[in-house]
Biopython code that builds the backbone (N, CA, C, O; Angstrom):
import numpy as np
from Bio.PDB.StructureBuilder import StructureBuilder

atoms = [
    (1, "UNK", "N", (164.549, 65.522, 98.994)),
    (1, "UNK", "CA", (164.562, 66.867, 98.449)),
    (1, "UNK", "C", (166.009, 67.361, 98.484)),
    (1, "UNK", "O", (166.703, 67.297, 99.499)),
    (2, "UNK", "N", (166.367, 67.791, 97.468)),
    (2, "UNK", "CA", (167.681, 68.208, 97.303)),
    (2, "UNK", "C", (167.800, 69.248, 97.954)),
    (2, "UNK", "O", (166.905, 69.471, 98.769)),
    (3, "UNK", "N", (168.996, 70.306, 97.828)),
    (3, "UNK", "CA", (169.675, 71.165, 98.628)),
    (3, "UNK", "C", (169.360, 71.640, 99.735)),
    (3, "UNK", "O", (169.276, 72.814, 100.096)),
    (4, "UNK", "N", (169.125, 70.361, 100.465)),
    (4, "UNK", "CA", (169.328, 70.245, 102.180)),
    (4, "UNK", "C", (168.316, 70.980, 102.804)),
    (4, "UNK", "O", (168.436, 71.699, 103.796)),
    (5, "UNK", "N", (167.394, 70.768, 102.207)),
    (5, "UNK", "CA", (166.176, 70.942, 103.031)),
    (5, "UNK", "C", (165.986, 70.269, 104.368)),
    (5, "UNK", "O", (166.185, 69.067, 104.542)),
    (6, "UNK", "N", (165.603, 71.085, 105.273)),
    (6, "UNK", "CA", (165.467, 70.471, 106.378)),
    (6, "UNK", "C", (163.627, 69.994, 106.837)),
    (6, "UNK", "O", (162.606, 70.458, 106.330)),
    (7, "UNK", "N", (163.742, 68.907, 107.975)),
    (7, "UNK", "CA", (162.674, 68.527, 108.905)),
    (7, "UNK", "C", (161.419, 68.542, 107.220)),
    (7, "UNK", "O", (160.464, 69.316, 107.284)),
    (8, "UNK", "N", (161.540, 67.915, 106.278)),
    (8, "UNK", "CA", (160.301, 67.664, 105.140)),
    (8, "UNK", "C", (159.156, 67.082, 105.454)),
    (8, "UNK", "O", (159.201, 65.883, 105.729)),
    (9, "UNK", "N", (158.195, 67.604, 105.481)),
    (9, "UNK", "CA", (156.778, 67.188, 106.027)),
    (9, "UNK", "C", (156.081, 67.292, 104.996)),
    (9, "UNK", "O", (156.295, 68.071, 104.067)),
    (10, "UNK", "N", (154.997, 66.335, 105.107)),
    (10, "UNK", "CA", (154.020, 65.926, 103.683)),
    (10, "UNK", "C", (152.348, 66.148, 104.412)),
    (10, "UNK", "O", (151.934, 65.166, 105.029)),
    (11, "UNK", "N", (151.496, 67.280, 104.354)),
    (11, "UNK", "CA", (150.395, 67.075, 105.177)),
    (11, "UNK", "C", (149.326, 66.689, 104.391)),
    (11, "UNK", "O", (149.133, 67.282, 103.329)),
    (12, "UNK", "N", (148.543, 65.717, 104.772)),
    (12, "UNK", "CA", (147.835, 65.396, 103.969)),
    (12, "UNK", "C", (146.167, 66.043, 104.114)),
    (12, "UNK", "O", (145.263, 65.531, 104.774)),
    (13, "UNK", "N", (146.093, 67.291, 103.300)),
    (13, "UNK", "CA", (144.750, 67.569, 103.684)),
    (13, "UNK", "C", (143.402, 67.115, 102.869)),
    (13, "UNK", "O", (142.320, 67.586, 103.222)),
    (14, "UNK", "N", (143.467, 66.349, 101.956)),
    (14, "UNK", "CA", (142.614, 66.475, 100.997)),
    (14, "UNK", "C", (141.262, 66.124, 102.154)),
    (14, "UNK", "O", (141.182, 65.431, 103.169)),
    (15, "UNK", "N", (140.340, 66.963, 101.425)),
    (15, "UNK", "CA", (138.733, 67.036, 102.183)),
    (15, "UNK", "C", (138.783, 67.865, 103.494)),
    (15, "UNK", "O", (137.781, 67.801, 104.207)),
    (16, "UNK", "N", (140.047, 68.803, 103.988)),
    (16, "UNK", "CA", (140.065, 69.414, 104.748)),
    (16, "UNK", "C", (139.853, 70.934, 104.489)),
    (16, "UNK", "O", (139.537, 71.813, 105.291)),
    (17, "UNK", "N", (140.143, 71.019, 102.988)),
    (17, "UNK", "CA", (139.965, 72.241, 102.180)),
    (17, "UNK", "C", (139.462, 72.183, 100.787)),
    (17, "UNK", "O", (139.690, 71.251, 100.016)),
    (18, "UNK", "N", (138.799, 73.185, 100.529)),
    (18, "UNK", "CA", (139.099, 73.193, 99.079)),
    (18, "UNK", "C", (140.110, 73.666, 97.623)),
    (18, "UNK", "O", (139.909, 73.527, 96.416)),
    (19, "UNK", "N", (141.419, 74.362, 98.530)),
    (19, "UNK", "CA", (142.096, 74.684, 97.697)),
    (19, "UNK", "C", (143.190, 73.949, 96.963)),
    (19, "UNK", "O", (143.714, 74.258, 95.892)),
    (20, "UNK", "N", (143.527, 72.508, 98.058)),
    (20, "UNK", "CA", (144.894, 71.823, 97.815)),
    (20, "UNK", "C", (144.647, 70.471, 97.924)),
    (20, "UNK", "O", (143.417, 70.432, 97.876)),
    (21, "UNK", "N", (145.037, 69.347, 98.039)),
    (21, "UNK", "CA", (145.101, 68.284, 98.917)),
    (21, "UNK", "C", (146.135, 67.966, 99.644)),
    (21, "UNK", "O", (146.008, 67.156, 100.563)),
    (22, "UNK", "N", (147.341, 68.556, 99.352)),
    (22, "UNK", "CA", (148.510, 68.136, 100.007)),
    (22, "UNK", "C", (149.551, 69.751, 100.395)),
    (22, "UNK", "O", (149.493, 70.818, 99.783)),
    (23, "UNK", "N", (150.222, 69.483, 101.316)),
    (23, "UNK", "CA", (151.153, 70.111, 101.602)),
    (23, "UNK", "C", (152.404, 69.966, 102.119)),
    (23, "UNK", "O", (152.723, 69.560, 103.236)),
    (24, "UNK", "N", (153.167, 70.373, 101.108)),
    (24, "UNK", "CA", (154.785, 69.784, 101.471)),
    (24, "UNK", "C", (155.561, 70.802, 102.152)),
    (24, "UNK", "O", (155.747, 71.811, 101.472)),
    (25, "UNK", "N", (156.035, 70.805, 103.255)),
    (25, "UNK", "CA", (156.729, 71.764, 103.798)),
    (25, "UNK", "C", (158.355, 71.865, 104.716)),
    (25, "UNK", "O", (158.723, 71.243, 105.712)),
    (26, "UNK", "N", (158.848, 72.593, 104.140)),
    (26, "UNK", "CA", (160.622, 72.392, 104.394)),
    (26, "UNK", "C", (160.814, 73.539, 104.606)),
    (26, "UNK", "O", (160.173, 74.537, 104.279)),
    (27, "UNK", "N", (162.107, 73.354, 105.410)),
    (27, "UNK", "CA", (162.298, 74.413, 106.218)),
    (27, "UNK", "C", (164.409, 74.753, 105.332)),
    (27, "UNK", "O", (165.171, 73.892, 104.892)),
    (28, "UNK", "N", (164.641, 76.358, 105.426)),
    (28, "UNK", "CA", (166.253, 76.065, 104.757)),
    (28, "UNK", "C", (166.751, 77.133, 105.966)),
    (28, "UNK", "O", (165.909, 77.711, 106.654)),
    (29, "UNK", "N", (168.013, 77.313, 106.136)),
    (29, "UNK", "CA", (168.796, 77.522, 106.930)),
    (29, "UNK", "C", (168.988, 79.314, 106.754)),
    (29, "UNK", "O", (169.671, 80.064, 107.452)),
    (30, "UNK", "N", (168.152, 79.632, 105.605)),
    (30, "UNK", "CA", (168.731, 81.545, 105.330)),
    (30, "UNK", "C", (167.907, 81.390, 104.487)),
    (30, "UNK", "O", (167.792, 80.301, 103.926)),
    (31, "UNK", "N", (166.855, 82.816, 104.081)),
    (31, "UNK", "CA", (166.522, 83.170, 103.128)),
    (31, "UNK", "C", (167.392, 82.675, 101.515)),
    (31, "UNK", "O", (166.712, 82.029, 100.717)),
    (32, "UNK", "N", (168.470, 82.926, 101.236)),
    (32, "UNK", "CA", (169.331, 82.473, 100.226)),
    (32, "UNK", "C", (169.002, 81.145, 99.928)),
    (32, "UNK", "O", (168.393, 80.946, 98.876)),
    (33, "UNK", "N", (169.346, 79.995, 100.805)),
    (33, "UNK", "CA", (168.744, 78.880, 101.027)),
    (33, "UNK", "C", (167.236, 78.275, 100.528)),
    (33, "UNK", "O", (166.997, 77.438, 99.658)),
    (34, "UNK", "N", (166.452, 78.911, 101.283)),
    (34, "UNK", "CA", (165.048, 78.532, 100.238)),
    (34, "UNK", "C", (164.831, 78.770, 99.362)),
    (34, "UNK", "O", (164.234, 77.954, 98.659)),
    (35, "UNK", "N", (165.210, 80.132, 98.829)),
    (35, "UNK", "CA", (165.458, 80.468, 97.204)),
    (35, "UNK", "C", (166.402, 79.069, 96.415)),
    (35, "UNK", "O", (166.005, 78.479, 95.411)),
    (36, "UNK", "N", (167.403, 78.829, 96.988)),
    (36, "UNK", "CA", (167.897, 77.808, 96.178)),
    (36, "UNK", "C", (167.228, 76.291, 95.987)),
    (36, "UNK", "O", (167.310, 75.436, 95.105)),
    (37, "UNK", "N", (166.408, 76.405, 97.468)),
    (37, "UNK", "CA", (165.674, 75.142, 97.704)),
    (37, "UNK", "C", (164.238, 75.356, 96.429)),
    (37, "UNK", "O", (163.974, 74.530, 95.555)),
    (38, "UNK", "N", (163.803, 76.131, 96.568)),
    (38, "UNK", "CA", (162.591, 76.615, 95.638)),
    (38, "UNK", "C", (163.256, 76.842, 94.119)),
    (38, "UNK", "O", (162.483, 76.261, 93.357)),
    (39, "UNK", "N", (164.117, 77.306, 93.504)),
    (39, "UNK", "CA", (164.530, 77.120, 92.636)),
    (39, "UNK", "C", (164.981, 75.551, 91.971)),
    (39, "UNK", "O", (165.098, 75.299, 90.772)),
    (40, "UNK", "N", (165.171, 74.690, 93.018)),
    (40, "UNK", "CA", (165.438, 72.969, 92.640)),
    (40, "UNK", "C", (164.576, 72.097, 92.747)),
    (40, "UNK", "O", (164.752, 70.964, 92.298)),
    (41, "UNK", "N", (163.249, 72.551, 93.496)),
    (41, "UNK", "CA", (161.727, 72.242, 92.833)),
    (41, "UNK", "C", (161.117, 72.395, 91.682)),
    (41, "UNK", "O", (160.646, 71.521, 90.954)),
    (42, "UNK", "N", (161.138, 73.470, 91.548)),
    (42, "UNK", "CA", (160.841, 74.194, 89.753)),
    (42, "UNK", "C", (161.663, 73.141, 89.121)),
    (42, "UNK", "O", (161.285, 71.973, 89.029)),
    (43, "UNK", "N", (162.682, 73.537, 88.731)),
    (43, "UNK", "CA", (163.350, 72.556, 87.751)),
    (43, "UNK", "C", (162.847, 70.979, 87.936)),
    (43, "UNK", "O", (162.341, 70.341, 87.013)),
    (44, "UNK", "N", (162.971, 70.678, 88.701)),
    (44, "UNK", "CA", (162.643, 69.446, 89.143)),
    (44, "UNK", "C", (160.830, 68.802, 88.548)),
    (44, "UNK", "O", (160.443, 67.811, 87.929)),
    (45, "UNK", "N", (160.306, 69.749, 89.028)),
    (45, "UNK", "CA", (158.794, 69.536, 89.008)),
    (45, "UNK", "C", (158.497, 69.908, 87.062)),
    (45, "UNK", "O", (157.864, 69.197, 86.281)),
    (46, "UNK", "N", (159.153, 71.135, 86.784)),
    (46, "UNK", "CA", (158.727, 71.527, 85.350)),
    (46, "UNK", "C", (159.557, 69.950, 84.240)),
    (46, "UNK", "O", (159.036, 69.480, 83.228)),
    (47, "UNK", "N", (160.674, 69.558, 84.767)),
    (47, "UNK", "CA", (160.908, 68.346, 83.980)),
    (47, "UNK", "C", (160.212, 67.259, 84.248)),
    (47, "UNK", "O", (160.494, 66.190, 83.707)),
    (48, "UNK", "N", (158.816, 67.434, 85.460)),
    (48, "UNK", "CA", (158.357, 65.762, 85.347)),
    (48, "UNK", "C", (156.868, 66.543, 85.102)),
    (48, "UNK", "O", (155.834, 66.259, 85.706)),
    (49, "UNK", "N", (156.990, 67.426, 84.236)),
    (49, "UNK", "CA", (155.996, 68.530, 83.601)),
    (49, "UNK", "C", (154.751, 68.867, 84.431)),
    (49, "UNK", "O", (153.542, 68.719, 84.258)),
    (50, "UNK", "N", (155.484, 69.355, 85.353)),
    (50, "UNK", "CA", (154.819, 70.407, 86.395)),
    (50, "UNK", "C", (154.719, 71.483, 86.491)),
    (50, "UNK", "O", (155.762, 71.913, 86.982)),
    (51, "UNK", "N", (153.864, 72.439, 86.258)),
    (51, "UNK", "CA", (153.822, 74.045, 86.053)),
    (51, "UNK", "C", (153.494, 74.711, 87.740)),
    (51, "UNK", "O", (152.634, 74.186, 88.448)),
    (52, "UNK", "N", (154.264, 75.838, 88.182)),
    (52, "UNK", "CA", (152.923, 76.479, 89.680)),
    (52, "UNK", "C", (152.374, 77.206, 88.944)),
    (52, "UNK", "O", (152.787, 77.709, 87.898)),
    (53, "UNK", "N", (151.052, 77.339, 89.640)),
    (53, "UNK", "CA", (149.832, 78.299, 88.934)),
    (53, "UNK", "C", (150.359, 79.885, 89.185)),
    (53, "UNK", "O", (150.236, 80.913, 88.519)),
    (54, "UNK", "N", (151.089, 79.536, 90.641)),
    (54, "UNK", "CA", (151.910, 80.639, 91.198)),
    (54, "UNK", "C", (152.676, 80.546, 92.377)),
    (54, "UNK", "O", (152.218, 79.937, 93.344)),
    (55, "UNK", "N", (154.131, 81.238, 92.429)),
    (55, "UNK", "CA", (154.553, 81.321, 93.408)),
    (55, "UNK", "C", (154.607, 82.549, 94.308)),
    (55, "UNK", "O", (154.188, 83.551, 93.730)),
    (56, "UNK", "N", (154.917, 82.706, 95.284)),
    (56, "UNK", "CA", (154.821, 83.498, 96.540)),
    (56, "UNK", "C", (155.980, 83.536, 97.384)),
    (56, "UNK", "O", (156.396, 82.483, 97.867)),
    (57, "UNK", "N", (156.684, 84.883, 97.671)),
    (57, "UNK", "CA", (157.330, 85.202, 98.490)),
    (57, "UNK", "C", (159.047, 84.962, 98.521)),
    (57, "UNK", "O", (159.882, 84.897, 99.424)),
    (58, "UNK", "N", (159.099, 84.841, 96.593)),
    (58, "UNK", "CA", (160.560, 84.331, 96.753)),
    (58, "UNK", "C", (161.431, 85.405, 96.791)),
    (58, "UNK", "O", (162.604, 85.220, 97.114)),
    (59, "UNK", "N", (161.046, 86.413, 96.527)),
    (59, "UNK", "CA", (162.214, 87.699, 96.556)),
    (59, "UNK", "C", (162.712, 87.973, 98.207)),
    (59, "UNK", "O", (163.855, 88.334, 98.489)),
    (60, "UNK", "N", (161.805, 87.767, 99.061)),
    (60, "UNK", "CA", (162.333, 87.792, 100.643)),
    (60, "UNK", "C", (162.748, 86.441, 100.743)),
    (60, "UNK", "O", (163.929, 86.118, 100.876)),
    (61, "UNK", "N", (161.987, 85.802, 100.693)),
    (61, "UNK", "CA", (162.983, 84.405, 100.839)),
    (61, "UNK", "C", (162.560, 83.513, 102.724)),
    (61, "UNK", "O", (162.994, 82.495, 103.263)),
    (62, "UNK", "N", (161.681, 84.430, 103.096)),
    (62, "UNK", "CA", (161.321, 83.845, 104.675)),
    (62, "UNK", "C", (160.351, 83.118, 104.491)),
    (62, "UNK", "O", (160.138, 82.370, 105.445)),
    (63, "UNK", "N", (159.336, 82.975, 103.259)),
    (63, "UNK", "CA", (158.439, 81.971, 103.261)),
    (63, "UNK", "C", (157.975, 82.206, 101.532)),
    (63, "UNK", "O", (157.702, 83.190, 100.846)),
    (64, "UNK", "N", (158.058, 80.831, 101.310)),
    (64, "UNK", "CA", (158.121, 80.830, 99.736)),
    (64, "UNK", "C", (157.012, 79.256, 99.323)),
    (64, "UNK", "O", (157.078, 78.027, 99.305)),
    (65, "UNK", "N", (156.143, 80.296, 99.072)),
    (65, "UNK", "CA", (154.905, 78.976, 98.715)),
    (65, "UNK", "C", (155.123, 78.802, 97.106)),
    (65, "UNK", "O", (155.619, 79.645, 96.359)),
    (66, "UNK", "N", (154.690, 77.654, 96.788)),
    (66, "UNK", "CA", (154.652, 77.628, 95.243)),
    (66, "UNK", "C", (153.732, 76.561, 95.341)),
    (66, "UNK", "O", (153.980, 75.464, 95.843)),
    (67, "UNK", "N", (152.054, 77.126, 94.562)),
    (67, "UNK", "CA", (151.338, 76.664, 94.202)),
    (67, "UNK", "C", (150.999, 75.729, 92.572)),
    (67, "UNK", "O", (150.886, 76.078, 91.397)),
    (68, "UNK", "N", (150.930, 74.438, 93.299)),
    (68, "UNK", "CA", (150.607, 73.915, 92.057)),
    (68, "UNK", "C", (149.005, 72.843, 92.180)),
    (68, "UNK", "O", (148.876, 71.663, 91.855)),
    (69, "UNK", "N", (148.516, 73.291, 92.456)),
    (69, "UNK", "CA", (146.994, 73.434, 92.519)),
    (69, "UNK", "C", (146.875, 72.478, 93.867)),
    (69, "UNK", "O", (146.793, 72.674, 95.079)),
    (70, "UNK", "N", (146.924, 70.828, 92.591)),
    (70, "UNK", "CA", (146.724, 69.543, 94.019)),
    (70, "UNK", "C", (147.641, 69.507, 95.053)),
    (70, "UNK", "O", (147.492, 68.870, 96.096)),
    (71, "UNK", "N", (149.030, 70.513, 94.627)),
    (71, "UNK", "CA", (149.375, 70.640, 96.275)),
    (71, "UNK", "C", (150.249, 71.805, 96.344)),
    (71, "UNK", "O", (150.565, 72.382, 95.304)),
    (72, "UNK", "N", (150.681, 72.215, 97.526)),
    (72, "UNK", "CA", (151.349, 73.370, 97.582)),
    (72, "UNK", "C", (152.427, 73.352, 98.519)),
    (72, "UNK", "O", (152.178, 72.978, 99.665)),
    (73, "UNK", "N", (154.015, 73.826, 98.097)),
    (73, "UNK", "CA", (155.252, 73.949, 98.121)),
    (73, "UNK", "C", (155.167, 74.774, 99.748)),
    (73, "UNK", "O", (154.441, 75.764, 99.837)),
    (74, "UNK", "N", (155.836, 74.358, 100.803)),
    (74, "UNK", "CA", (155.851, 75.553, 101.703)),
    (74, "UNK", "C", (157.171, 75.612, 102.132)),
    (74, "UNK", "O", (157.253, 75.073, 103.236)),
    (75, "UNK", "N", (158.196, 76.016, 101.755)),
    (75, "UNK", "CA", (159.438, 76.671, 102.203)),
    (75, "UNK", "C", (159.897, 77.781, 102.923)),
    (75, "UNK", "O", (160.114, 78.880, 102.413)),
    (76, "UNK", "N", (160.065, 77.469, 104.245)),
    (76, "UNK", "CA", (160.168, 78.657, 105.289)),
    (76, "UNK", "C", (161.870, 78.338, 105.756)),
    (76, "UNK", "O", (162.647, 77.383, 105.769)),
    (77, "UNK", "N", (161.862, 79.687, 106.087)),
    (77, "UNK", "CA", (163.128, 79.632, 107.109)),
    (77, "UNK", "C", (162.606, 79.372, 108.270)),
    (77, "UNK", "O", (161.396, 79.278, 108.473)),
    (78, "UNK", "N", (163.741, 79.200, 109.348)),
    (78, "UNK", "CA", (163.478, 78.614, 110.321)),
    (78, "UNK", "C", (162.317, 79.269, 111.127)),
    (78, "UNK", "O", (161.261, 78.680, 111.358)),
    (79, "UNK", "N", (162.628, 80.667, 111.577)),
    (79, "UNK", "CA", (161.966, 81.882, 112.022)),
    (79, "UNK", "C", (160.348, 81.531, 112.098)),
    (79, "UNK", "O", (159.461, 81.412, 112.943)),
    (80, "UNK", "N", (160.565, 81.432, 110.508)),
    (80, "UNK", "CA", (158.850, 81.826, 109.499)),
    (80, "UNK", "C", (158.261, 80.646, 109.995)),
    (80, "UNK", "O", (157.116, 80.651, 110.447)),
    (81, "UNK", "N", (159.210, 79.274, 109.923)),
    (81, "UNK", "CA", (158.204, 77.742, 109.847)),
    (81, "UNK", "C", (157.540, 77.870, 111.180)),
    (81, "UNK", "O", (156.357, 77.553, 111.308)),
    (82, "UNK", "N", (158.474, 78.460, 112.485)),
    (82, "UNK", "CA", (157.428, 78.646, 113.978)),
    (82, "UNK", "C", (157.180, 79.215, 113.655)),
    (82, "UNK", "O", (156.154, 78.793, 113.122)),
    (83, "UNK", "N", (157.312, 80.693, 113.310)),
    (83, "UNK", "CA", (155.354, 81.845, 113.447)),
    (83, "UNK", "C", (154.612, 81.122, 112.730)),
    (83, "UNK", "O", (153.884, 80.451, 113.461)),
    (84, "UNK", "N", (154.474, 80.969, 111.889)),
    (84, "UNK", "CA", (153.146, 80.492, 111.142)),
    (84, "UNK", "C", (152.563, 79.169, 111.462)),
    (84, "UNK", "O", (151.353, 78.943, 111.495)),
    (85, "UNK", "N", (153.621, 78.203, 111.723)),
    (85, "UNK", "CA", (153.403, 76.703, 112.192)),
    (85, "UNK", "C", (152.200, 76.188, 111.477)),
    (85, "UNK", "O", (151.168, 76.043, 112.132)),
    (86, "UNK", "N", (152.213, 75.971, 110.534)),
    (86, "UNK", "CA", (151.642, 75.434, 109.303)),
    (86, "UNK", "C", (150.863, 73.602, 110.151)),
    (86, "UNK", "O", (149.784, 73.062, 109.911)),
    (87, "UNK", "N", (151.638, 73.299, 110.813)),
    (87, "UNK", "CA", (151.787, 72.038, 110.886)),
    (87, "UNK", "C", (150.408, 72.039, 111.804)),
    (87, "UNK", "O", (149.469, 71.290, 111.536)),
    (88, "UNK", "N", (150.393, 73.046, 113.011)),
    (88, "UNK", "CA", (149.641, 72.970, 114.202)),
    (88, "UNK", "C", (147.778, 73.597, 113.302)),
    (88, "UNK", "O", (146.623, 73.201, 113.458)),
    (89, "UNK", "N", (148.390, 74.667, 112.438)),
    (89, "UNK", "CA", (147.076, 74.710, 111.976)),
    (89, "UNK", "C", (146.010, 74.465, 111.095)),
    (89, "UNK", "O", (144.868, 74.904, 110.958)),
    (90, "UNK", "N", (147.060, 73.241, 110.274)),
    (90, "UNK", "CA", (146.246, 72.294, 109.660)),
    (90, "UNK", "C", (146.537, 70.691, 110.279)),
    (90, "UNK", "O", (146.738, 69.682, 109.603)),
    (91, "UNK", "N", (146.493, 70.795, 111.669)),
    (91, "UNK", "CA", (146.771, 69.601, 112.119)),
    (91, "UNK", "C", (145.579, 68.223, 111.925)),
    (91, "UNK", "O", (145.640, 67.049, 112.288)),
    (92, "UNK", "N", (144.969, 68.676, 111.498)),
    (92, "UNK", "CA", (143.927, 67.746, 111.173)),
    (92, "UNK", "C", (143.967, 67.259, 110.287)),
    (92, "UNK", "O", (142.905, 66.804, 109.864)),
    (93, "UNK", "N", (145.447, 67.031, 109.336)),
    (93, "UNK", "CA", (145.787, 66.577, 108.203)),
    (93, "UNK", "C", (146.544, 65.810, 108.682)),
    (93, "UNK", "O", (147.026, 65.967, 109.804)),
    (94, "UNK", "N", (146.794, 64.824, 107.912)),
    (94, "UNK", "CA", (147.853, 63.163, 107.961)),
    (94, "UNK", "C", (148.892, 63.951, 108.086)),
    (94, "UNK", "O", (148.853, 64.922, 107.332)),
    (95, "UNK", "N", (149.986, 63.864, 108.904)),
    (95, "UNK", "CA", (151.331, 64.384, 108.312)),
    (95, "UNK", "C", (152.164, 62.439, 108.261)),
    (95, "UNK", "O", (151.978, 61.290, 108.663)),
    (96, "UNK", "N", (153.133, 63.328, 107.424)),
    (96, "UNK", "CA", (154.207, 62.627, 106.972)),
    (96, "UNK", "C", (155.317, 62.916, 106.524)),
    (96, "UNK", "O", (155.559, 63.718, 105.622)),
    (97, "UNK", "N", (156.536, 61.860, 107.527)),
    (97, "UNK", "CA", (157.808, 62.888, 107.455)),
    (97, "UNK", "C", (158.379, 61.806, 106.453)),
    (97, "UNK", "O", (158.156, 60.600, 106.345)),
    (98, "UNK", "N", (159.428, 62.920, 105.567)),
    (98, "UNK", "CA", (160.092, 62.442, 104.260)),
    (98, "UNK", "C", (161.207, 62.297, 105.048)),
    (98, "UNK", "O", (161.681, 63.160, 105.786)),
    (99, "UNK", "N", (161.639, 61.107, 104.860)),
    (99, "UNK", "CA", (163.336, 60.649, 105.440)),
    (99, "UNK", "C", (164.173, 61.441, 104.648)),
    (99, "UNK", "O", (163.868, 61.921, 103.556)),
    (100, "UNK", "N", (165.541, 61.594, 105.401)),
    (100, "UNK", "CA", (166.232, 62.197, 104.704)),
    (100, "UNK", "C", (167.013, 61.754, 103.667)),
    (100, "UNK", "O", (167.630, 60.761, 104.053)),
    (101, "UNK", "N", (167.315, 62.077, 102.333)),
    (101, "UNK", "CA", (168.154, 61.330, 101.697)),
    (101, "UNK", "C", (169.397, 60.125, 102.461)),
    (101, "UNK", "O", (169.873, 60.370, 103.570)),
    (102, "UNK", "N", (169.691, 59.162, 101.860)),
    (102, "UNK", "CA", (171.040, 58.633, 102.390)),
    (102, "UNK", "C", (172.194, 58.456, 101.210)),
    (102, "UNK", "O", (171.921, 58.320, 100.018)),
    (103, "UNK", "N", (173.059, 58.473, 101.568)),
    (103, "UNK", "CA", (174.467, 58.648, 100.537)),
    (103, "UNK", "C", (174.469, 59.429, 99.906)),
    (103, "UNK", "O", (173.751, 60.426, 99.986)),
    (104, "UNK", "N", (175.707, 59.064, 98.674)),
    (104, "UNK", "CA", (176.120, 60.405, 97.791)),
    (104, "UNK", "C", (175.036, 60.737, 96.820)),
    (104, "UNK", "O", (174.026, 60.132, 97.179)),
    (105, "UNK", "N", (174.869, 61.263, 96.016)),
    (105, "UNK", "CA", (173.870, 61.291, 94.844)),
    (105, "UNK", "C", (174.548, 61.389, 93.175)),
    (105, "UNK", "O", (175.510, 62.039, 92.767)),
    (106, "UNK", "N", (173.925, 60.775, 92.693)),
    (106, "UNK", "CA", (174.735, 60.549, 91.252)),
    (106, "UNK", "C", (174.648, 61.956, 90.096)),
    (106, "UNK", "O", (175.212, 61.893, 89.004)),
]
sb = StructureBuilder()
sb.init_structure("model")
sb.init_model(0)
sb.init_chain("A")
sb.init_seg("    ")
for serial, (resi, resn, name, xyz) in enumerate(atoms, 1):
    if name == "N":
        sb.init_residue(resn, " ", resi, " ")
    sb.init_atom(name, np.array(xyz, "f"), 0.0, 1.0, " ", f" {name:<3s}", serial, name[0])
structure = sb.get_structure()
């Protein structure tokens, strides 16, 4: 995930809910930050023709979901990713951590 998203987690809930199957969740360093991080998803996702049904919470910038049905975007600042801890309360989902990029990028 581009612009330095931190600690990327992939939870795998499918059959744990009915709203999603997956949840991707990254954490950015400042409100400013996840906005930029959430702004390089969109682009990203709408060129491999991905629409969100909707997003959430980008004007504050402390937690910025972007729903795209089979899975959903969770971008927190640091703060937001412990209060809510996403991780602990759908822990009954597969997680899976996304390595971090390596080298330059073209």
């Amino acid at each position: 995930m581009d612009k330095k998203a931190r600690d990327v987690v992939v939870l795998d809930i499918e059959g744990l809910c009915s709203f999603s199957d997956r949840f991707l969740i990254c954490t950015g360093t400042s409100s400013r930050q996840t906005q930029s991080i959430a702004d390089n998803v969109n682009v990203k996702l709408r060129t491999a023709g991905f629409r969100p049904s909707h997003i959430e919470g980008y004007s504050e910038g402390e937690w910025i979901l972007m729903d795209y049905l089979d899975f959903v975007v969770h971008i927190f600042t640091e703060r937001a990713r412990e209060f809510y801890d996403l991780e602990r309360l759908w822990r009954a989902g597969k997680r899976r951590v996304v390595p971090a990029p390596s080298g330059p990028r073209n």
